[in-house]
N, C-alpha and C positions, 0 to 999 in steps of 0.2 A: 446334646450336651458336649461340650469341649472334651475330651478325654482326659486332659489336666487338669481341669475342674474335678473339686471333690462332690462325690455325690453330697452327705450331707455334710452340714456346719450349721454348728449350734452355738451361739457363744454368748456370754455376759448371762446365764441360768440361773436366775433367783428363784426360792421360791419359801417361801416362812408357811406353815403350820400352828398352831396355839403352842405357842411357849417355845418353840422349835424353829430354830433355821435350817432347813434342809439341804437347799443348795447352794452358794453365794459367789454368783459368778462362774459357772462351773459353765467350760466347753469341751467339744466334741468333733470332729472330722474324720470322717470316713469316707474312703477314695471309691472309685467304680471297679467293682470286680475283686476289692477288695476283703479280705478277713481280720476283721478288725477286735481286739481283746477289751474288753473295761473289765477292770477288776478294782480291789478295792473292800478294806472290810467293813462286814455288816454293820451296817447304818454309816456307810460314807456318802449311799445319795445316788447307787448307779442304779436300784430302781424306782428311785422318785423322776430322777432324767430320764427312762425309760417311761416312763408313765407320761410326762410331761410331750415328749417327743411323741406318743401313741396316742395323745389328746384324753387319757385318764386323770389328769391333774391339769388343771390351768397353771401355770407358769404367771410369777408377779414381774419378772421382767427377763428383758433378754431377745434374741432372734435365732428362728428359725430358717433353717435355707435348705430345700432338698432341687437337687439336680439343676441347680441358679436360681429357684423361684421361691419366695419367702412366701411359706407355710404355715399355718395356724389351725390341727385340727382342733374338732372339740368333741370328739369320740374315736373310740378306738374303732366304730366302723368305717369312719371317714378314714383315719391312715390308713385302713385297709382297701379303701377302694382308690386312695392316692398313693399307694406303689408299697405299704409297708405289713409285712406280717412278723407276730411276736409271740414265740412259743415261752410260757410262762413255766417256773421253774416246777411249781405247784398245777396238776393237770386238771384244765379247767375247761372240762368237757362235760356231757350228761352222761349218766353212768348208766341209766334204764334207759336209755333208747341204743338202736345197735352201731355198731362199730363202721358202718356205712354211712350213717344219716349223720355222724359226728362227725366224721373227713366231710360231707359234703352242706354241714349246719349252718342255715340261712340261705343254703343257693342250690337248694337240689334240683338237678333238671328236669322237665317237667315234658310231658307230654299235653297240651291244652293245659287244661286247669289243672290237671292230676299230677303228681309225682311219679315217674317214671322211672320204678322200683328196681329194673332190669338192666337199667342202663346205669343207674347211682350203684346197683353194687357191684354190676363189671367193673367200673370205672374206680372205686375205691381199694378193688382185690388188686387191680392193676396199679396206681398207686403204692399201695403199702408193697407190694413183689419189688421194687423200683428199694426197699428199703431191706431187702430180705424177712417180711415179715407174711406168714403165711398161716389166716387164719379163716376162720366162720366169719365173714363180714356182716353176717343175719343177726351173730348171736348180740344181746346186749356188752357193753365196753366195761361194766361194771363185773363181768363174770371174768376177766381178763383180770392178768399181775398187771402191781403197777408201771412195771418195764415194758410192756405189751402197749400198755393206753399213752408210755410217754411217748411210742412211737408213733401212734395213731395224730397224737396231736402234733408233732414234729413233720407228720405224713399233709396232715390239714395244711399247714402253714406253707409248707415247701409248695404245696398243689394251686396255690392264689397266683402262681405266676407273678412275683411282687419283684420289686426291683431292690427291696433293700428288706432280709429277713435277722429277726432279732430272734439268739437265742438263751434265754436266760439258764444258768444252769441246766443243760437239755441230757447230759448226758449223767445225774447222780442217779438216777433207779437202772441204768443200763451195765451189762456186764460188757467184759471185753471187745468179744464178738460185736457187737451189737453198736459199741463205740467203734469199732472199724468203720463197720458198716455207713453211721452217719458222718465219718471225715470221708469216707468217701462221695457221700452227696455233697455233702459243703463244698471239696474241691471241683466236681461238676458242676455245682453252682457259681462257682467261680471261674471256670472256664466261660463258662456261659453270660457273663460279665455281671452276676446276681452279687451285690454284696453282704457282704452277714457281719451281723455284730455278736461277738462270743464272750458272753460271759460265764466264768469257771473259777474255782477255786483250787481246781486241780492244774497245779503250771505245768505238766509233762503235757497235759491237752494242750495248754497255748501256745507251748512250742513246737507241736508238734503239724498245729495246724493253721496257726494266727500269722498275718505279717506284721503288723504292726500293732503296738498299744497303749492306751489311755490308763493310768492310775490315780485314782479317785481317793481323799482322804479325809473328813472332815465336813463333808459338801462341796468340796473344791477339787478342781483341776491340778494334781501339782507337777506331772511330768505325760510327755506322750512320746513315745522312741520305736523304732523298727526295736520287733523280736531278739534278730542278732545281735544287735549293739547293747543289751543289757543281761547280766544274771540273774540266777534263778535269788541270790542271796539277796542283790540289789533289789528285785522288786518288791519282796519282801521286805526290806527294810526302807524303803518310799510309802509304801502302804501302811506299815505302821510308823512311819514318822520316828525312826529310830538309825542309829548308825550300823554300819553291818560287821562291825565287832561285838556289838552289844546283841545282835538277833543270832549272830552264831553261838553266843555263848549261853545265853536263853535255848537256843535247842537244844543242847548239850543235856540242857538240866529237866526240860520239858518232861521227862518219864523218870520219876524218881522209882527206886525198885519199893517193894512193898514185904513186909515182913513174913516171916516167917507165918505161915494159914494154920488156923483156927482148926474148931470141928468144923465138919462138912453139916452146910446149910441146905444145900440141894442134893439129891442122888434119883437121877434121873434114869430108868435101864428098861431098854426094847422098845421107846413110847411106840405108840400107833395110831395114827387118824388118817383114816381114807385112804385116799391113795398116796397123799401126800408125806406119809410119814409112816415107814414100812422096816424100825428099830435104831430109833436114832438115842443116841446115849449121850448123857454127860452128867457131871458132878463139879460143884461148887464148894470150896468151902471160907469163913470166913476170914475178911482177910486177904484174897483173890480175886485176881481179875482173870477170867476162861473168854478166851475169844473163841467166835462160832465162826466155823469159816464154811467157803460154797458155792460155787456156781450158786446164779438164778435157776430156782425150782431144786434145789437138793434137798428143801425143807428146812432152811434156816429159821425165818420167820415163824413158822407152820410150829416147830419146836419151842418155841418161846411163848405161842399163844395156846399151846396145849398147856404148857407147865404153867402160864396164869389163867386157865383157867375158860377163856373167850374159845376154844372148839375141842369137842367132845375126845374124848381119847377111847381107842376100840380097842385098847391094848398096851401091855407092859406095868413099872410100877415105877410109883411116884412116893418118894418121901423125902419130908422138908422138917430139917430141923430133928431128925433122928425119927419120925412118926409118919405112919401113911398119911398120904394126901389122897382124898378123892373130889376136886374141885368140880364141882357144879357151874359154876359161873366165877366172873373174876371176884365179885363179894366174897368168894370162898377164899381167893389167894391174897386180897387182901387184907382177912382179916386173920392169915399166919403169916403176916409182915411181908408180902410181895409187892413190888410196883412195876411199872410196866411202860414204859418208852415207846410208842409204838413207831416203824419206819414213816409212816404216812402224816405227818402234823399238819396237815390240814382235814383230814377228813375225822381221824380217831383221833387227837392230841388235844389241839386247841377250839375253844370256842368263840371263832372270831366276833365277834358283834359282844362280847362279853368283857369285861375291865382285866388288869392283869390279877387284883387283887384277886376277882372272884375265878380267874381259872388256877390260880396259886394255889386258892385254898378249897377246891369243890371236893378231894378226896376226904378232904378233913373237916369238911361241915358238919359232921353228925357230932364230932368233938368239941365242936365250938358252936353247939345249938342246946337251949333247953327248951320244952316244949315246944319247940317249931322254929322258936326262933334265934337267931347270930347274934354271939354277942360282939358287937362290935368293936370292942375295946381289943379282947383279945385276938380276932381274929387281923386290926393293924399290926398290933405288934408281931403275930407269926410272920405277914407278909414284910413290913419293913427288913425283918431279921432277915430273912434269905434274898430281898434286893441286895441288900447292904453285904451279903457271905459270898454270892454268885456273883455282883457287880452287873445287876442286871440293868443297861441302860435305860432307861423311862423319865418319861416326862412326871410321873407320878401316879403312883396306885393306881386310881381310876382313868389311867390313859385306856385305849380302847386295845386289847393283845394284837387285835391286826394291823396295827401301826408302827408295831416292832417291827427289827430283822430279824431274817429267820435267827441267825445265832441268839441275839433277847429272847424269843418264842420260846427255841429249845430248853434254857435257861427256868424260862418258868413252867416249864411241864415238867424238868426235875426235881428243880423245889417243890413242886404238887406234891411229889412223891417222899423228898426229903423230908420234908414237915412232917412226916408219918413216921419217920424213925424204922425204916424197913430193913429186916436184917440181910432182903437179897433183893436186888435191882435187877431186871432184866431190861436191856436196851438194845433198841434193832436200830443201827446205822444211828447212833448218837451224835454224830457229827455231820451228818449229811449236807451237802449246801450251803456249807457255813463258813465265812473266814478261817485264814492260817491263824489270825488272832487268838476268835472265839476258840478254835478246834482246841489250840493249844491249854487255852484255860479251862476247858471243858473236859482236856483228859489229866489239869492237871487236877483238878478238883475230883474224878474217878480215883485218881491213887493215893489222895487224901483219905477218900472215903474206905479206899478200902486199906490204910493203915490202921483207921479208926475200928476197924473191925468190919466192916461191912464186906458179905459178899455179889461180885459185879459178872452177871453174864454180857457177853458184850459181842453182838450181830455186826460186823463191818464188811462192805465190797474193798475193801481199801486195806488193801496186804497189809504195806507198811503199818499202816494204824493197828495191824491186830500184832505185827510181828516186835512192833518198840512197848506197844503198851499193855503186852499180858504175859500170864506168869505161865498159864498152857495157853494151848490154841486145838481142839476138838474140829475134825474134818468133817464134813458131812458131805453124801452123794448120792442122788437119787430116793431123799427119805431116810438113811442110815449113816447110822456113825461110823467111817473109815477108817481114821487115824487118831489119834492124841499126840501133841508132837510140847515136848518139856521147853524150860525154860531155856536150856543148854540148846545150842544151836539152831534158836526159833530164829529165821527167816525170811523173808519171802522166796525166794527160792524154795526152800523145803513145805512151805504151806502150798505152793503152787506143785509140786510133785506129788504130794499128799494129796492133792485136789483132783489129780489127773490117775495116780496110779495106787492110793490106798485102796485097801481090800479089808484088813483086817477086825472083825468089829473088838467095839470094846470090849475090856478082858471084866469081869461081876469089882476088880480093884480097882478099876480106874482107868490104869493103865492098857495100850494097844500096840501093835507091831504095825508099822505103816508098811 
C-alpha cells in the first residue's frame, strides 16, 4: 500500500432501520499508522458505521475501501481475519470460561486435536503483562471487575495482530493508571504502523492521544479536522449542532445548585461485606446530591450494592428514612423507596431482546397488575410520561431497548426507577459512555430531582462530574470512608488529595477531617 494512501475510506454510508435513518451518506478515512477519533452524540450513527464497517449491519449503500481494495464483509469474523479488530464499549466476552480461553476464544492453539492448555495460558499471562495486568489467567473472567475484563478484551483485540483496531469507548471502566497504560499501547501500535480508531467521550483522551478527527451528527459526516486545528469548545458545538456561544453559556447553567437538604434519607456508618468493605460511611439527605469517590476497588460500587440490598452486609448499621434497615435482598430496599443504577447496563440494567416499554416499567409491574395480569392502559401512559419528561429518543414504545444508545438505555433504566417515586436513588457511573449532550441532561435532570426533594447517591470515575454536580463528595479507600469534603471548596484537586492522602473516618455527624 502506497503510504499516502489512507488505510480505510468509507464513503456515501446509508443505512435505514424500520422508521429510522441511521446513516445518510455518512464517511470515514483513516490514514496508516494513524489514531484516528469519531466522536459524536449518542444515536449520531458511529456505532451503526462501526457495525457496518465490522460486517454486523449490512449497509444499503455506499463503499468500502480498506488498504485500496474495496471490501464487503458479512461478519464480524470476516473483518477479523481481513485485518480488523473491534473492542466493544460493552465487554462481550464469556464470563464462566477463564480469562485465558477469552484472549485466545475461537483460535486456541492446539496441540493435535487437543487444546494446548500450557501454551494458551503462558501465552495470555504474557499478553495481558504487555498491558500491566497481572492476574490468575486459570480463574474464570466473570470473577474479575469490570476494569479487569475490559482489559482482557482490549488484551484479545490488540493480540489478532490486525492492521486497523477499533476501540469503542475502551477506556469508561478503567482508572487513571490503567488509561496510561492503554495510550501507551495505542502509541506502540502506532509506531508499528497499526492503525486505531478511538472513540470517547472524554476530549482530554482525544487530545491527548488522537491525531485526527471525524464528527458525526445526525447520521451524517459534518466535519473531519487534525486534533490541533480545533477546540475543545468547537467540537462540542459541531457535535451538537449548535454555535459555541450558546454551548458556553449552556455549561454555565448545566449544574443548577440545589436547595437547602431535607431530613437525612440514608445514614449509612461502618458498613462491612467481605473484604470489600471494611467501614465505609455515608449519609444522604433529601434534597442532595453525595458524590462517592475512589479509586477502583476502594469499594465504591460494593457500598451502594450493600445499602440496596444485592450483597450481604457482616457489619455496621444501616438506617433509611430515620428506621433501621436490614435488607435481605434488593425487594427489601425497594420497597423503602430505593432504586438502584447499576454501573454495568448490559449485564444488571437492561434487558436487551425486551421493548423500552416493558424495561421502563418491570420495577413497577406489580403496581400495574391485577391478578397476574398488566393493565395496559395504564402501564402506556407511565411509559409515555417519562419518554416525553427524559426526552428519551425512540422510535416508539415497543422499539427493541438494544437499538438505543447507550445515553436512551441509561435514560430508561432511570425512568424504571423514577416511576417508583423513590425517596433515594443510588447510581454507580450514571453517565458512563454517554455523550456531552446526554451527560449534560442527565445531570441536569439529577438536580431537578433532587430540588423536588429527592435524595441522589452518585458513584462517578469522573472528578469533574462529582466536583460541579454535588453538594458533598465522601472519599472512600480500600473499603472505608476517608474523607467528606463540603460544598465550599469541592474540587478536583481536593477529591484527588482526599483520594491519595485521607485518613480520617467519618465522625457518628457526618462530618470528617481529610
Amino acid at each position: 500500500m502506497n503510504p499516502a494512501q489512507p488505510l480505510l475510506v468509507m464513503e456515501g454510508i446509508t443505512k435505514t432501520f424500520p422508521g429510522v435513518l441511521a446513516l445518510q451518506d455518512a464517511s470515514l478515512r483513516v490514514g496508516p499508522g494513524e489514531v484516528h477519533a469519531l466522536i459524536g452524540q449518542n444515536g449520531a450513527g458511529k456505532s451503526t458505521l462501526i457495525k457496518i464497517l465490522t460486517g454486523a449491519y449490512r449497509r444499503d449503500r455506499g463503499t468500502i475501501r480498506l488498504a485500496g481494495q474495496e471490501v464487503d464483509f458479512h461478519s464480524p469474523q470476516a473483518a477479523q481475519r481481513g485485518g480488523i479488530s473491534t473492542i466493544y464499549q460493552e465487554v462481550n466476552l464469556v464470563g464462566f470460561r477463564s480469562v485465558a480461553e477469552n484472549v485466545f476464544l475461537g483460535r486456541e492453539p492446539r496441540r493435535s486435536l487437543l487444546i494446548d492448555w500450557r501454551a494458551m495460558n503462558a501465552e495470555a499471562k504474557r499478553v495481558l503483562e504487555r498491558f500491566d495486568v497481572r492476574v490468575d489467567v486459570t480463574r474464570p473472567l466473570a470473577s474479575y471487575s469490570v476494569a479487569v475484563q475490559q482489559m482482557v478484551a482490549i488484551a484479545r483485540a490488540v493480540s489478532y495482530q490486525s492492521r486497523l483496531v477499533i476501540m469503542d469507548e475502551p477506556t469508561s471502566s478503567l482508572d487513571d493508571r490503567e488509561v496510561e497504560t492503554l495510550f501507551g499501547v495505542i502509541r506502540q501500535l502506532k509506531a508499528e504502523g497499526v492503525s486505531v480508531v478511538f472513540v470517547s467521550h472524554r476530549l482530554d483522551e482525544l487530545y491527548a492521544v488522537c491525531d485526527r478527527v471525524t464528527i458525526m451528527r445526525d447520521g451524517r459526516t459534518v466535519d473531519e479536522r487534525a486534533m490541533g486545528e480545533i477546540s475543545k469548545l468547537e467540537l462540542v458545538a459541531k457535535m451538537l449542532g449548535k454555535e459555541i456561544g450558546e454551548v458556553r453559556r449552556e455549561g454555565e447553567t448545566a449544574f443548577e445548585r440545589t436547595g437547602p437538604p431535607g431530613e437525612t434519607v440514608l445514614d449509612a456508618r461502618d458498613l462491612r461485606s467481605g473484604t470489600a468493605l471494611r467501614g465505609a460511611s455515608v449519609n444522604v439527605r433529601a434534597g442532595e446530591i453525595v458524590g462517592l469517590a475512589g479509586l477502583l476497588g476502594s469499594g465504591r460500587s460494593e457500598t451502594a450494592r450493600a445499602i440496596f440490598g444485592a450483597d450481604e452486609l457482616t457489619g455496621g448499621e444501616l438506617r433509611v428514612n430515620g428506621k433501621p434497615a436490614d435488607f435481605h435482598s434488593p425487594a427489601d430496599a425497594i420497597s423503602r423507596g430505593i432504586g438502584f443504577c447499576s454501573e454495568d447496563r448490559k449485564t444488571e440494567g437492561i434487558i436487551p431482546h425486551m421493548t423500552v416499554r416493558e424495561n421502563l416499567t418491570l420495577a413497577l409491574l406489580p403496581a400495574l397488575s391485577r391478578a397476574g395480569i398488566v393493565d395496559p392502559a395504564r402501564q402506556a401512559e407511565v411509559v409515555d410520561r417519562f419518554i416525553t419528561r427524559l426526552g428519551i429518543k425512540t422510535a416508539g414504545p415497543d422499539q427493541k431497548i438494544r437499538e438505543l444508545s447507550g445515553g436512551n438505555q441509561q435514560k430508561v433504566l432511570l425512568a424504571r426507577w423514577l416511576c417508583l417515586n423513590p425517596k433515594l436513588l443510588l447510581l454507580d457511573e450514571p453517565t458512563r459512555g454517554i455523550d456531552v449532550g446526554a451527560k449534560a441532561e442527565i445531570q441536569g435532570l439529577l438536580s431537578e430531582l433532587a430540588r423536588e426533594g429527592m435524595g441522589v447517591l452518585m458513584i462517578s470515575s469522573e472528578l469533574e462530574e462529582l466536583a460541579e454536580g454535588s453538594n458533598r463528595v465522601v472519599v472512600l479507600r480500600d473499603g472505608r470512608s476517608v474523607a467528606e469534603l463540603p460544598r465550599e471548596g469541592l474540587t478536583q484537586d481536593a477529591i484527588m488529595t482526599a483520594m491519595a492522602h485521607g485518613s480520617a473516618p467519618i465522625e457518628a455527624d457526618g462530618g470528617a477531617h481529610a
